[in-house]
N, CA, C and O atoms as CSV, one atom per row, in Angstrom:
chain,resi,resn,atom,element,x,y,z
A,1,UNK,N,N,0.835,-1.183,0.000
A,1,UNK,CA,C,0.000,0.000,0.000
A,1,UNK,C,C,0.876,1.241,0.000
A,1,UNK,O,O,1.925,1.207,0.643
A,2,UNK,N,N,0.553,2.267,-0.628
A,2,UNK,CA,C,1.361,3.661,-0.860
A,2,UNK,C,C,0.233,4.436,-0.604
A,2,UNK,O,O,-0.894,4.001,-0.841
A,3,UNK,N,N,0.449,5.640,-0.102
A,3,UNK,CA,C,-0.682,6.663,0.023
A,3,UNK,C,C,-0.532,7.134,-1.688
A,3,UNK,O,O,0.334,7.205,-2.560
A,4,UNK,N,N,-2.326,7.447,-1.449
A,4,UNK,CA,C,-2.496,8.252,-2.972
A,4,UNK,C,C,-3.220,9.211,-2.418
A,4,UNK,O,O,-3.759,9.151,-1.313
A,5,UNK,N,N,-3.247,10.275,-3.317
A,5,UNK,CA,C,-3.734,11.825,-3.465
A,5,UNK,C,C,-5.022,11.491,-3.227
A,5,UNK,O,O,-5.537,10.658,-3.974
A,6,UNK,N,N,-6.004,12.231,-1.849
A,6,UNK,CA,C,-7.535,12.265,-1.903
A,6,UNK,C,C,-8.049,12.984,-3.293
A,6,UNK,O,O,-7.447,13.515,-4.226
A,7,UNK,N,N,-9.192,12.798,-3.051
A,7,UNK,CA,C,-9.898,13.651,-3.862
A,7,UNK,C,C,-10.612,14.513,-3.203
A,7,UNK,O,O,-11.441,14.057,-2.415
A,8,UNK,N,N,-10.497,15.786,-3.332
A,8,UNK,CA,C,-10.710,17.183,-2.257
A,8,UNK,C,C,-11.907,18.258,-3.095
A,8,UNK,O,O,-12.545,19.263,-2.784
A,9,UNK,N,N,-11.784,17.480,-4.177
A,9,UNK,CA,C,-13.102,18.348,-4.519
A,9,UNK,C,C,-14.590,17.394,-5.087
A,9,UNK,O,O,-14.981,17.269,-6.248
A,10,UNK,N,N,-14.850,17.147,-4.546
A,10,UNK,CA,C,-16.004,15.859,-4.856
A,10,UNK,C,C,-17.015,17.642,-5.099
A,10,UNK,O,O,-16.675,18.818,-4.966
A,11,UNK,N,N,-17.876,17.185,-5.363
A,11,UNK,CA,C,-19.293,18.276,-6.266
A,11,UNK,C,C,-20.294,17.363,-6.291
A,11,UNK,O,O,-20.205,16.136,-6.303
A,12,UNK,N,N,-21.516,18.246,-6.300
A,12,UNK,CA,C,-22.842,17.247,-7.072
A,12,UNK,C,C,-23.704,18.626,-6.504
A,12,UNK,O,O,-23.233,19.683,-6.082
A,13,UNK,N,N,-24.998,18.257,-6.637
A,13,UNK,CA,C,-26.455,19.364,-6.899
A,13,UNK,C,C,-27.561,18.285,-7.558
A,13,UNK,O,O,-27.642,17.399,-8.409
A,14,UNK,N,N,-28.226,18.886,-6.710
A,14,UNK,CA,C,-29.938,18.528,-7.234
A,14,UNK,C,C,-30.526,19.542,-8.724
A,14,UNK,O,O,-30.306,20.746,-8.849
A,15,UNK,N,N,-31.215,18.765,-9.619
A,15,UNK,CA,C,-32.132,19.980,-10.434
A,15,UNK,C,C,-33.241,19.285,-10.021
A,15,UNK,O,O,-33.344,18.187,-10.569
A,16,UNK,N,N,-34.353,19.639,-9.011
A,16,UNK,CA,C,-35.392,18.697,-8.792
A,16,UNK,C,C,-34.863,17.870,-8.232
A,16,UNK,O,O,-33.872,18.098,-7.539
A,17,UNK,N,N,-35.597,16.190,-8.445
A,17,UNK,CA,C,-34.901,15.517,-7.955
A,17,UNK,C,C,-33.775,14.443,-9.251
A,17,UNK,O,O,-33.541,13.234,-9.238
A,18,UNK,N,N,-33.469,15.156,-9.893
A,18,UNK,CA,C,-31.812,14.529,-10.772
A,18,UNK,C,C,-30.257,15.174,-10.007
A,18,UNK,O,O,-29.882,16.286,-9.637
A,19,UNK,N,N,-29.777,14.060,-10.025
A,19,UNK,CA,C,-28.822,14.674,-9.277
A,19,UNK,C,C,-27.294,14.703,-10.250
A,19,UNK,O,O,-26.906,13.674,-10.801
A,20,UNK,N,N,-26.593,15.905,-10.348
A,20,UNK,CA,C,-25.815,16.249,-11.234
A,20,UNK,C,C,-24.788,15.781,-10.404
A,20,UNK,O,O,-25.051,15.916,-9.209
A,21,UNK,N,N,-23.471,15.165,-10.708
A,21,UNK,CA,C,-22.003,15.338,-9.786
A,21,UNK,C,C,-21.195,14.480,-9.834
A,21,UNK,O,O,-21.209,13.981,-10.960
A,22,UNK,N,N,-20.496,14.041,-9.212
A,22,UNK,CA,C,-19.503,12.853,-8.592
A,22,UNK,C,C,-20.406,11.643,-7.504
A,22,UNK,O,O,-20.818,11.710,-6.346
A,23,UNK,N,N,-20.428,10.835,-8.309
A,23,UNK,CA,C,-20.779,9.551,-7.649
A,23,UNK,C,C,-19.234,8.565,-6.944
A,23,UNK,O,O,-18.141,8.288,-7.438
A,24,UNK,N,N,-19.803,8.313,-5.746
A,24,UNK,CA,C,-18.816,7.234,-4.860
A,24,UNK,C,C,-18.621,6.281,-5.164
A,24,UNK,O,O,-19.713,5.714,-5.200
A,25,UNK,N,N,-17.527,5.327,-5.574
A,25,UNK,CA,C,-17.472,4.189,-6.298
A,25,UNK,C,C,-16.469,3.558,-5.031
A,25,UNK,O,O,-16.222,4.110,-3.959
A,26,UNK,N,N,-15.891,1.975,-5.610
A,26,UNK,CA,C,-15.214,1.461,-4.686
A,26,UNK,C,C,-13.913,1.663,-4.722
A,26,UNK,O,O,-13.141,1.636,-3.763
A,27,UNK,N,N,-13.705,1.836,-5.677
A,27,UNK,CA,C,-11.684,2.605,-6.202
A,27,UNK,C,C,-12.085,3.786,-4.815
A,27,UNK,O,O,-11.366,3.571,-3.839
A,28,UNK,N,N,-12.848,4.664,-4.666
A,28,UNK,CA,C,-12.802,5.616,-3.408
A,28,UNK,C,C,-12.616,5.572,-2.392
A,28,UNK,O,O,-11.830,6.175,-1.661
A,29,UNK,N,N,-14.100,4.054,-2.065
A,29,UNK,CA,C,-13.912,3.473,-0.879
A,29,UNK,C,C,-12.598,3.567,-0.234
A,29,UNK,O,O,-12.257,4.181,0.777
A,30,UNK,N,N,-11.619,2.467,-1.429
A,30,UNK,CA,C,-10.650,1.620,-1.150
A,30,UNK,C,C,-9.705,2.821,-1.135
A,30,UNK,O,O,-8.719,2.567,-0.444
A,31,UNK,N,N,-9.675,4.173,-1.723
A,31,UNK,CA,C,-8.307,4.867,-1.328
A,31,UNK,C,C,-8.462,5.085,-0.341
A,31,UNK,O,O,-7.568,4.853,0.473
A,32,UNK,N,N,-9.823,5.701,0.094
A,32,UNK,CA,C,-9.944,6.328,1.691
A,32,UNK,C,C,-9.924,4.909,2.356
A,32,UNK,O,O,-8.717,4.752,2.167
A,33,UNK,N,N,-10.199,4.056,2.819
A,33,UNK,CA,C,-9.475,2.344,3.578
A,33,UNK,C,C,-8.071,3.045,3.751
A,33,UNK,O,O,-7.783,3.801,4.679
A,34,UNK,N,N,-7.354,2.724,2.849
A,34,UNK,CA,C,-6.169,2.301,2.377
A,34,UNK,C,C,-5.254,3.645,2.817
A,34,UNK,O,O,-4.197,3.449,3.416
A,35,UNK,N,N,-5.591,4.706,2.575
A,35,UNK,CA,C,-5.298,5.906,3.345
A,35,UNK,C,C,-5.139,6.399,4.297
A,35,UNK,O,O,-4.399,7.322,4.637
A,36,UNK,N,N,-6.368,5.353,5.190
A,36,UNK,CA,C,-6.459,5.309,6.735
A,36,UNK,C,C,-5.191,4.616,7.173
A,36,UNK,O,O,-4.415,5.125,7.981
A,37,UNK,N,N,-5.003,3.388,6.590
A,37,UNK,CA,C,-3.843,2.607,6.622
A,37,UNK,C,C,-2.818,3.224,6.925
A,37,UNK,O,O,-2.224,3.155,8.001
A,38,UNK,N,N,-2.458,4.064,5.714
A,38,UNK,CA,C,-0.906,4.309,5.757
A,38,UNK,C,C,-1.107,5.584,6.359
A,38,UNK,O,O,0.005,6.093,6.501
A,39,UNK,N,N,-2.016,6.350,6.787
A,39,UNK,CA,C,-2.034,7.239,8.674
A,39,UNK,C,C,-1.744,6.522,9.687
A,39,UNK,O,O,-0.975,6.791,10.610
A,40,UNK,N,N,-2.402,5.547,9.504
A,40,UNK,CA,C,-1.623,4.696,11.154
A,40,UNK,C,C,-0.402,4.657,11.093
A,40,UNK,O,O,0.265,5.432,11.778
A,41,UNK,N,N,0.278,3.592,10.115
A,41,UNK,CA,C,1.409,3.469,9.708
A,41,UNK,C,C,2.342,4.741,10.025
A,41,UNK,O,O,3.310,4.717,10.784
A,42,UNK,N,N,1.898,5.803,9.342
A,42,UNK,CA,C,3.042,6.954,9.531
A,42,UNK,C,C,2.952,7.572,10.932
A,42,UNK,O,O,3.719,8.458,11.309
A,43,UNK,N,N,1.807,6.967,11.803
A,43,UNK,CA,C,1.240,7.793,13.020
A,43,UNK,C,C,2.213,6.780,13.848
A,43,UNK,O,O,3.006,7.240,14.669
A,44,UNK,N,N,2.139,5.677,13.650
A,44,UNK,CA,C,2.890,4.943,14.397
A,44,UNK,C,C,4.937,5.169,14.637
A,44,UNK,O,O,5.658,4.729,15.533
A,45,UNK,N,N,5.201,5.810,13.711
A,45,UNK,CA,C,6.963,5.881,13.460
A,45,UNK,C,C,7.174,7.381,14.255
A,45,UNK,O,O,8.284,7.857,14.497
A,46,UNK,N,N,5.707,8.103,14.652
A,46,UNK,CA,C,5.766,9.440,15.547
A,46,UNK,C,C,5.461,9.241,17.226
A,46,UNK,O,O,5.900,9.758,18.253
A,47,UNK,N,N,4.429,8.166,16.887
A,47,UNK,CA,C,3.177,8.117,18.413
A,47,UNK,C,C,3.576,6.664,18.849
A,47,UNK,O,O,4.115,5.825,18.126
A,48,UNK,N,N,3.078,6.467,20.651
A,48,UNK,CA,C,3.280,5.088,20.294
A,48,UNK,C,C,1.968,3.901,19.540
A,48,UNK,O,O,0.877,4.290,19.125
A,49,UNK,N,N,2.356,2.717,19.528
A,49,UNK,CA,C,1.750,2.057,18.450
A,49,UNK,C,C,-0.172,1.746,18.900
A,49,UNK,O,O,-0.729,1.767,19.998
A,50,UNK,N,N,-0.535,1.572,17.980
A,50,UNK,CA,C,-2.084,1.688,17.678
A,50,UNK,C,C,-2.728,1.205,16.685
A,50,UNK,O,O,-2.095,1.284,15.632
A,51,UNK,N,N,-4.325,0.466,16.564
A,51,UNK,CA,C,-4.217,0.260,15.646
A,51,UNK,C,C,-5.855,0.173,14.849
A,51,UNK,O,O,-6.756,-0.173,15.613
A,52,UNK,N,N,-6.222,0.438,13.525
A,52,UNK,CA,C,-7.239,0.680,13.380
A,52,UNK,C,C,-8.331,-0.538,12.950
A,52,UNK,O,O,-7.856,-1.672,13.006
A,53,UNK,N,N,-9.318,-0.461,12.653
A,53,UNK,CA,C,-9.895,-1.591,11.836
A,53,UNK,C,C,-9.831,-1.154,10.703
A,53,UNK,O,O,-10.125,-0.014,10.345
A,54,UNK,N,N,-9.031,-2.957,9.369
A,54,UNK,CA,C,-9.266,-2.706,8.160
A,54,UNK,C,C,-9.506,-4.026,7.558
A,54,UNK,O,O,-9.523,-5.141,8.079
A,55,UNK,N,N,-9.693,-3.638,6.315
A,55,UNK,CA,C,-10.103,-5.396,5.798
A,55,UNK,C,C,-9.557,-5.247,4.273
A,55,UNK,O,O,-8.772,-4.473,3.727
A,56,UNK,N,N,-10.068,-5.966,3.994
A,56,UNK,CA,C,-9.648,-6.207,2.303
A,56,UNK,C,C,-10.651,-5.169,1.568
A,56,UNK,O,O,-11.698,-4.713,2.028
A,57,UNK,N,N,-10.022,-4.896,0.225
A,57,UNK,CA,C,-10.672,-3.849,-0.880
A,57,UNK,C,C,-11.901,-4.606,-0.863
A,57,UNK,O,O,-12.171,-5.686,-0.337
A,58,UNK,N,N,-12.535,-3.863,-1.502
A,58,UNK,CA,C,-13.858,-4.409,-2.384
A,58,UNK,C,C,-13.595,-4.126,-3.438
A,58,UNK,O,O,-13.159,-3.159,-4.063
A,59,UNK,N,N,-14.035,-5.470,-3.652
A,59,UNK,CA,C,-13.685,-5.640,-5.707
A,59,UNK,C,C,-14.643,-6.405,-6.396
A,59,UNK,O,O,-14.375,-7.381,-7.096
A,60,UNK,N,N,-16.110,-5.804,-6.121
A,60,UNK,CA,C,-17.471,-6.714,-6.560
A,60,UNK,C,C,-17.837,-4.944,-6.679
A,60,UNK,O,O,-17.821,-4.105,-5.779
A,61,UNK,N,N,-18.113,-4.806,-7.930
A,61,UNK,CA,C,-18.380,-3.320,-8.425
A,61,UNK,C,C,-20.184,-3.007,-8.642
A,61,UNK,O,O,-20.974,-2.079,-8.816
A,62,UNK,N,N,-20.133,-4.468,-8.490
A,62,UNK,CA,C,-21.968,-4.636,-7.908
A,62,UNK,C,C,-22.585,-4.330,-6.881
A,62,UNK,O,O,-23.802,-4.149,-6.833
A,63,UNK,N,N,-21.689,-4.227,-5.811
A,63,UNK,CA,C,-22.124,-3.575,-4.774
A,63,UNK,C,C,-21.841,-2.376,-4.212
A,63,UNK,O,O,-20.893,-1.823,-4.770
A,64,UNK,N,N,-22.317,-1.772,-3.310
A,64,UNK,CA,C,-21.684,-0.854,-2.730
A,64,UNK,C,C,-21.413,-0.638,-0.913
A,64,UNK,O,O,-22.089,-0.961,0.064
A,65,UNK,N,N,-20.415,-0.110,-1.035
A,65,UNK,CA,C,-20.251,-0.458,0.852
A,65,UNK,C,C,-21.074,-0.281,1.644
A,65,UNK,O,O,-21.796,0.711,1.550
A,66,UNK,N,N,-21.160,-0.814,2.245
A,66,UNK,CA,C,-22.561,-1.123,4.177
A,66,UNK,C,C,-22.218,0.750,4.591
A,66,UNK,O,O,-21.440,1.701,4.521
A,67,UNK,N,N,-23.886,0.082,5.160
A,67,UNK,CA,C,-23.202,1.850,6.160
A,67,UNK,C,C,-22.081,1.408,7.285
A,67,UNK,O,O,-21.292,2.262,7.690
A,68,UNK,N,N,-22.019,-0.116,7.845
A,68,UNK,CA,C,-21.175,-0.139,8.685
A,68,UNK,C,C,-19.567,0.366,8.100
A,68,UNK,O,O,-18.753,1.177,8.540
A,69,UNK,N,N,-19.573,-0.404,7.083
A,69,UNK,CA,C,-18.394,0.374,5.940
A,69,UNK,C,C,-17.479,1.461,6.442
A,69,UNK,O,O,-16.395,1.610,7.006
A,70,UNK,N,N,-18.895,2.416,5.735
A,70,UNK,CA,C,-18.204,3.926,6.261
A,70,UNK,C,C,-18.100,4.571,7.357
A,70,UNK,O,O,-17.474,5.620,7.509
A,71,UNK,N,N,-18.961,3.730,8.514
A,71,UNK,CA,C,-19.211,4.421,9.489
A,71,UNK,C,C,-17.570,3.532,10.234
A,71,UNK,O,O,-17.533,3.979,11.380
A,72,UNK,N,N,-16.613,2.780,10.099
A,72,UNK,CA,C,-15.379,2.367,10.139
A,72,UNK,C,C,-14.717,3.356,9.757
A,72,UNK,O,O,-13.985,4.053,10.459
A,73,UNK,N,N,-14.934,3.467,8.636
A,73,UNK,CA,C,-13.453,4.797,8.330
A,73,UNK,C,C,-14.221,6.151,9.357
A,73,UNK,O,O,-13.354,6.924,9.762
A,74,UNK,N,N,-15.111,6.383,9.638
A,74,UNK,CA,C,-15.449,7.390,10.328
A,74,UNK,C,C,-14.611,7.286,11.938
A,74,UNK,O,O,-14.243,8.235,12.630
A,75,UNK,N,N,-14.477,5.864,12.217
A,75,UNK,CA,C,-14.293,5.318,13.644
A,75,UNK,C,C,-12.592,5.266,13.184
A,75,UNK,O,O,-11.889,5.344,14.191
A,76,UNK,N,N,-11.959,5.176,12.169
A,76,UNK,CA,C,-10.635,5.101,12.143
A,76,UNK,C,C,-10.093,6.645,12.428
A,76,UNK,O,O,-9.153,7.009,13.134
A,77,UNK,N,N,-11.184,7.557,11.488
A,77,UNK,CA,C,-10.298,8.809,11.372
A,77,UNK,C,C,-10.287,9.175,13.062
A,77,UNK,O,O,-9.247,9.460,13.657
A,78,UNK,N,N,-11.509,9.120,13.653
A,78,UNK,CA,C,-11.570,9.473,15.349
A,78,UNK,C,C,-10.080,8.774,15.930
A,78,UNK,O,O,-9.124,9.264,16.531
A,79,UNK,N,N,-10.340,7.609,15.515
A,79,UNK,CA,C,-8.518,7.110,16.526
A,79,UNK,C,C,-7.781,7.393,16.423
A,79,UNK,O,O,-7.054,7.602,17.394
A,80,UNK,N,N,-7.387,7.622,15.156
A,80,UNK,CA,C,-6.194,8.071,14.537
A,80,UNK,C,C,-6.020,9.441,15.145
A,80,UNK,O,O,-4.890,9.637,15.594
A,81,UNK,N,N,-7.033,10.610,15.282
A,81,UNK,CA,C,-7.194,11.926,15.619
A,81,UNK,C,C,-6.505,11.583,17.368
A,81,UNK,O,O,-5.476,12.129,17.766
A,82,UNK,N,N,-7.202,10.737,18.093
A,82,UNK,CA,C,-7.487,10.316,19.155
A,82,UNK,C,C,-5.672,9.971,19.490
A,82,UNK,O,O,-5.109,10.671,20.331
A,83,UNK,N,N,-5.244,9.367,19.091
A,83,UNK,CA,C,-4.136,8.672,19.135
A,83,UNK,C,C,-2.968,9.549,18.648
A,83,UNK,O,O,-1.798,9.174,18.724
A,84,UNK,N,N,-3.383,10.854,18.094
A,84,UNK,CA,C,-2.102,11.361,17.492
A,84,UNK,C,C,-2.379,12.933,18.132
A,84,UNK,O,O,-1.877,13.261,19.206
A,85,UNK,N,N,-3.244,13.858,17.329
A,85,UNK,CA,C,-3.436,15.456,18.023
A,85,UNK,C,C,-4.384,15.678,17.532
A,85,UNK,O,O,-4.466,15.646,16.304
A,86,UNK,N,N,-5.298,15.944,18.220
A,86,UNK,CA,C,-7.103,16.432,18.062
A,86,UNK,C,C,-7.212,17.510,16.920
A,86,UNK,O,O,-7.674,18.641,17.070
A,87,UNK,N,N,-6.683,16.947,15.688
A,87,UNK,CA,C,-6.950,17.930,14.383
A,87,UNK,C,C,-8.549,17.987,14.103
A,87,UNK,O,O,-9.277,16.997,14.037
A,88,UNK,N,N,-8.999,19.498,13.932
A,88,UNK,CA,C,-10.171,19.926,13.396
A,88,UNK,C,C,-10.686,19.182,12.540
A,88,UNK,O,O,-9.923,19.441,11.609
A,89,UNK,N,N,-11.643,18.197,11.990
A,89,UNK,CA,C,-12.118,17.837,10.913
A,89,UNK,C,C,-13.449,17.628,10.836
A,89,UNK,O,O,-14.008,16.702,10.250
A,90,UNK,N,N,-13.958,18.539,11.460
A,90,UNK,CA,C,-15.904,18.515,11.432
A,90,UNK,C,C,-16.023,17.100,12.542
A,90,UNK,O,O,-15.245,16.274,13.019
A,91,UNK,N,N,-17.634,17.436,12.606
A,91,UNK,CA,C,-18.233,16.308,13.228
A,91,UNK,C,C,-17.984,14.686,12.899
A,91,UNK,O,O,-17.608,14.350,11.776
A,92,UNK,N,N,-18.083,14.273,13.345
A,92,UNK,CA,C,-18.496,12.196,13.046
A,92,UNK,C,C,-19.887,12.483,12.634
A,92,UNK,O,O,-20.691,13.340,12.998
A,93,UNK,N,N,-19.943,11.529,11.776
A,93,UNK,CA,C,-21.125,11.240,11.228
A,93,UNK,C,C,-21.219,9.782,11.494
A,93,UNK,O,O,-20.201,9.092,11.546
A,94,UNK,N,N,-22.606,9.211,11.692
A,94,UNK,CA,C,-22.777,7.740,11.781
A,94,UNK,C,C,-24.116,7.548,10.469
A,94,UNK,O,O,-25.093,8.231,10.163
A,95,UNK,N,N,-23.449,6.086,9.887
A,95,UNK,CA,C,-25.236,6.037,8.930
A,95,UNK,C,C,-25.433,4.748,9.234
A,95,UNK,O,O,-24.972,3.794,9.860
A,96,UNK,N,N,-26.405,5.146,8.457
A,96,UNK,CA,C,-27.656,3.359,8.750
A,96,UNK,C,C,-28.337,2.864,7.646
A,96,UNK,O,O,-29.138,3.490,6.951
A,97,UNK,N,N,-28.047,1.923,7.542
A,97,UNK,CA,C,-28.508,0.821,6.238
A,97,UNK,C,C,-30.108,1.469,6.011
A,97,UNK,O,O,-30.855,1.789,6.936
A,98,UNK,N,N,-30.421,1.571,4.567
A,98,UNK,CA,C,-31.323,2.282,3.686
A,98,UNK,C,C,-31.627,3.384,3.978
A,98,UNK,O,O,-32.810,3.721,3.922
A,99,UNK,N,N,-30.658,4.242,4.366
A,99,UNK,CA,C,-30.775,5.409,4.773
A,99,UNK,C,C,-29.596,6.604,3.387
A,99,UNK,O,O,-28.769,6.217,2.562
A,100,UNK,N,N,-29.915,7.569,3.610
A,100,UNK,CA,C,-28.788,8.693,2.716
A,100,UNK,C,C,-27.428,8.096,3.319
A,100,UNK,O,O,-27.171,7.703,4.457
A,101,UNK,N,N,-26.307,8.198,1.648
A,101,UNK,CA,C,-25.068,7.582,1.861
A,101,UNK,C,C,-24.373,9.300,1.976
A,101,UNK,O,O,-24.948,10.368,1.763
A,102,UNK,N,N,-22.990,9.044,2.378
A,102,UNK,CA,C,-22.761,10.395,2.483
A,102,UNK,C,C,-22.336,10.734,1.028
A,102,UNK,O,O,-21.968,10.100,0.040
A,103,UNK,N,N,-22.614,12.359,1.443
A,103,UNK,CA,C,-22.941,13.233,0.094
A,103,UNK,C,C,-21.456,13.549,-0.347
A,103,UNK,O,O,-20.492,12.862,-0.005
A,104,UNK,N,N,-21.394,14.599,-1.095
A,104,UNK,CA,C,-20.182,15.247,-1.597
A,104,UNK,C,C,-19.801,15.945,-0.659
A,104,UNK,O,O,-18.603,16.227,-0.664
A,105,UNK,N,N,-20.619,16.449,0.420
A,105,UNK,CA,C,-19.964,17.223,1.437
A,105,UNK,C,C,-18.867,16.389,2.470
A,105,UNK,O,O,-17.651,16.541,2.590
A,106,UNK,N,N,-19.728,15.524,3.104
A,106,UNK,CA,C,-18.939,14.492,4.077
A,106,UNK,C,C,-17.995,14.206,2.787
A,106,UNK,O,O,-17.075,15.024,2.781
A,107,UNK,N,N,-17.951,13.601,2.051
A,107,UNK,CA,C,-16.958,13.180,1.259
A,107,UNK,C,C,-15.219,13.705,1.487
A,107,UNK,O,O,-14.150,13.169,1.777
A,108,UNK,N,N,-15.939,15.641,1.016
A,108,UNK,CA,C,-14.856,16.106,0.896
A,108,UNK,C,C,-13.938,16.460,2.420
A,108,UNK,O,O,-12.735,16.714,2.489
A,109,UNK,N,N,-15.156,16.361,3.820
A,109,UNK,CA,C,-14.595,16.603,4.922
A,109,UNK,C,C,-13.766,15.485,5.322
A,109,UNK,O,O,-12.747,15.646,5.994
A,110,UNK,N,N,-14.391,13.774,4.721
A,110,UNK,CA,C,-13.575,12.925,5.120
A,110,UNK,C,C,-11.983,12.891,4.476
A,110,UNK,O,O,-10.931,12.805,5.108
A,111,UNK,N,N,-12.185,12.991,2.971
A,111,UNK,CA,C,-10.621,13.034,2.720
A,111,UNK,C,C,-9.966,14.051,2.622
A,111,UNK,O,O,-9.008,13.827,1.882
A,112,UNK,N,N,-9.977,15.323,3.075
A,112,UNK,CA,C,-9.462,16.665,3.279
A,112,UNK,C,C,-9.304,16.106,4.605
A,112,UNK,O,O,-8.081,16.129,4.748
A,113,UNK,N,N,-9.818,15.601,5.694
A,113,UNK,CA,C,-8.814,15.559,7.108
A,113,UNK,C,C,-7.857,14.524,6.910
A,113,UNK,O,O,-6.827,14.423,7.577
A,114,UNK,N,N,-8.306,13.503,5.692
A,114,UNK,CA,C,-6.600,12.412,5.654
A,114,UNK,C,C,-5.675,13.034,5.094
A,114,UNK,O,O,-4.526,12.615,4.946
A,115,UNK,N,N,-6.192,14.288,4.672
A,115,UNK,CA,C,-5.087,15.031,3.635
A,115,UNK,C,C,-4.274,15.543,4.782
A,115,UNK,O,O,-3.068,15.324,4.889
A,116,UNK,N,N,-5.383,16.624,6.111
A,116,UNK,CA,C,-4.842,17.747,6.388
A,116,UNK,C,C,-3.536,16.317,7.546
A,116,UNK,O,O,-2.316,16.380,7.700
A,117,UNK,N,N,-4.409,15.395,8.016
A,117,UNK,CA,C,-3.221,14.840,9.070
A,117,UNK,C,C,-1.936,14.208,7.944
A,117,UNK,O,O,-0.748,14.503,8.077
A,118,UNK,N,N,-2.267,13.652,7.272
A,118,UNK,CA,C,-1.131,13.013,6.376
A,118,UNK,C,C,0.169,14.626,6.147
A,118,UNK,O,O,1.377,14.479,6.334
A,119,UNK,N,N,-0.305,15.663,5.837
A,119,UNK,CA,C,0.753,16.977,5.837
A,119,UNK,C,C,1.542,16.982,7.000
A,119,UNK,O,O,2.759,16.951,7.183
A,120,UNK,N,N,0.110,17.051,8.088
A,120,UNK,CA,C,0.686,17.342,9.350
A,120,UNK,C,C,2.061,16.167,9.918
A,120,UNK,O,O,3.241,16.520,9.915
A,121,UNK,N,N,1.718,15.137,10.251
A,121,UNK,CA,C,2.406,13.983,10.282
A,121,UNK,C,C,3.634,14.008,9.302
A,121,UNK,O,O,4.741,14.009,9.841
A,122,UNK,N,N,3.585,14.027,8.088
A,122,UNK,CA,C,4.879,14.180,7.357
A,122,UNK,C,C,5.538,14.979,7.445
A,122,UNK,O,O,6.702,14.913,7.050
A,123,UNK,N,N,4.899,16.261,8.127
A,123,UNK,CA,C,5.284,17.708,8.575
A,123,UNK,C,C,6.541,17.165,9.854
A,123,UNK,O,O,7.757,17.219,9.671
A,124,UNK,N,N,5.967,16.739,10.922
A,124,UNK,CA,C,6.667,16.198,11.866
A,124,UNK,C,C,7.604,15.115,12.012
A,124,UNK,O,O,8.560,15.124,12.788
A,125,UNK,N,N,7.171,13.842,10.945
A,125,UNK,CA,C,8.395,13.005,10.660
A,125,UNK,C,C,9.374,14.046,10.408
A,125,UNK,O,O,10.312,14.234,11.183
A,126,UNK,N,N,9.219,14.638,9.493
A,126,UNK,CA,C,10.584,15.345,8.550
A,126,UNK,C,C,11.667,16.041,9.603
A,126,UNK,O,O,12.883,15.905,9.738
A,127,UNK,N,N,10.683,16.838,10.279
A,127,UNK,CA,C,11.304,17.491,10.930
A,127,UNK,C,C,11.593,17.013,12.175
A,127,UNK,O,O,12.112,18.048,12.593
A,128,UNK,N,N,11.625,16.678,12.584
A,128,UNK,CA,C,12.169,15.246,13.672
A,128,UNK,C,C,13.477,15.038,13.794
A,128,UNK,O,O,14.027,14.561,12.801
A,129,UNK,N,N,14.178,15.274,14.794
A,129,UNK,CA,C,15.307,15.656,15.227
A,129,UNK,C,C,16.024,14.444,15.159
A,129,UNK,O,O,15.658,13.316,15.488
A,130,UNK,N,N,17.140,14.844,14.667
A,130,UNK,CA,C,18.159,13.319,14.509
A,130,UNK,C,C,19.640,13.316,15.374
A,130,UNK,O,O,20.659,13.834,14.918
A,131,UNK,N,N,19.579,12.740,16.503
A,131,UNK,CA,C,21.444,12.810,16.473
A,131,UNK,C,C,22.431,12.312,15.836
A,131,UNK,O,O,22.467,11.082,15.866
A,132,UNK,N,N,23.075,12.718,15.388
A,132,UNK,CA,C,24.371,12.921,14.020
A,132,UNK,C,C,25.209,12.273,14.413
A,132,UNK,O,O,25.975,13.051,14.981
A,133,UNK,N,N,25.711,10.962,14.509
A,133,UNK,CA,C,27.082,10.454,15.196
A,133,UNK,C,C,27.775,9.157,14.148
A,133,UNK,O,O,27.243,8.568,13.208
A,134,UNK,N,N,28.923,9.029,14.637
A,134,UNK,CA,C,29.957,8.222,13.799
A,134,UNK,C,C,30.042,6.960,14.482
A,134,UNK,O,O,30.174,7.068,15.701
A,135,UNK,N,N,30.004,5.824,14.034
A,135,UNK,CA,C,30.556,5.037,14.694
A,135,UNK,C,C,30.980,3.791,13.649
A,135,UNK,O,O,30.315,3.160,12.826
A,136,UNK,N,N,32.588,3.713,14.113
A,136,UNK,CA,C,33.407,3.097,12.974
A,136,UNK,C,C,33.254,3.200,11.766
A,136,UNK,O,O,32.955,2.282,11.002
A,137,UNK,N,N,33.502,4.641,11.414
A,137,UNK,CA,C,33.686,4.742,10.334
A,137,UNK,C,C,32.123,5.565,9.648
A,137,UNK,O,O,32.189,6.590,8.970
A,138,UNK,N,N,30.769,4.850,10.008
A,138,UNK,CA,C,29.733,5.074,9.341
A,138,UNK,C,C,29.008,5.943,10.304
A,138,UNK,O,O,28.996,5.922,11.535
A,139,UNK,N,N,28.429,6.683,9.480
A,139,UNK,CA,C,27.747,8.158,9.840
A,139,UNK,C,C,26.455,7.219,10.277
A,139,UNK,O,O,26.193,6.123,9.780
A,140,UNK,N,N,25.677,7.918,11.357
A,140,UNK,CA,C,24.225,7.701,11.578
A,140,UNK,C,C,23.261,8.709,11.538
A,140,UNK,O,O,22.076,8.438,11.733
């Protein structure tokens, strides 16, 4: 797994009831999963260790994820927040089977906070203090 670039501008609108925009697919799902992932991962080489719930992609394009699904990555981003520094990222949202999936809004709040901690976090690896020393010969 490698982190990939969210998608930070999701869109959509009603005319009536047709709805114009960006639809959620499982390639999304699976970056935001998989994203969560490699936040722990990088949260872990800063904080001590922790760990989230994840599972395998979905790769049945027939379906689409449970509300329990999303309401997981909702429960990852909280730990991760929880476990590292109480970054701003709007409310938790919880959903419920045959109910509204989240919109373009939640969308963009969920992967704009993997964005904003993934900066932050790489912000702090980087800069992360190293002591400089020799020993036999090889630099550390």
């Amino acid at each position: 797994m490698a982190w990939i670039q969210p998608k930070t501008d999701w869109q959509g609108s009603y005319s009536g009831s047709v709805y114009t925009g960006d639809y959620f697919n499982l390639a999304d799902y699976n970056r935001i999963k998989n994203n969560m992932q490699e936040l722990r991962n990088l949260a872990i080489t800063l904080y001590p260790e922790f760990s989230i719930v994840t599972g395998a992609d979905w790769t049945d394009y027939n379906i689409k994820p449970y509300s329990r699904d999303i309401n997981q990555l909702e429960e990852n981003l909280e730990t991760i927040k929880a476990k590292t520094f109480p970054f701003s990222t709007g409310s938790k949202k919880t959903y419920y089977g045959n109910t509204a999936a989240p919109d373009f809004n939640e969308l963009n709040r969920l992967e704009s906070a993997t964005l904003l901690i993934y900066n932050n976090l790489s912000g702090q690896k980087s800069g992360k203090r190293r002591l400089a020393f020799r020993l036999g010969g090889i630099r550390f």
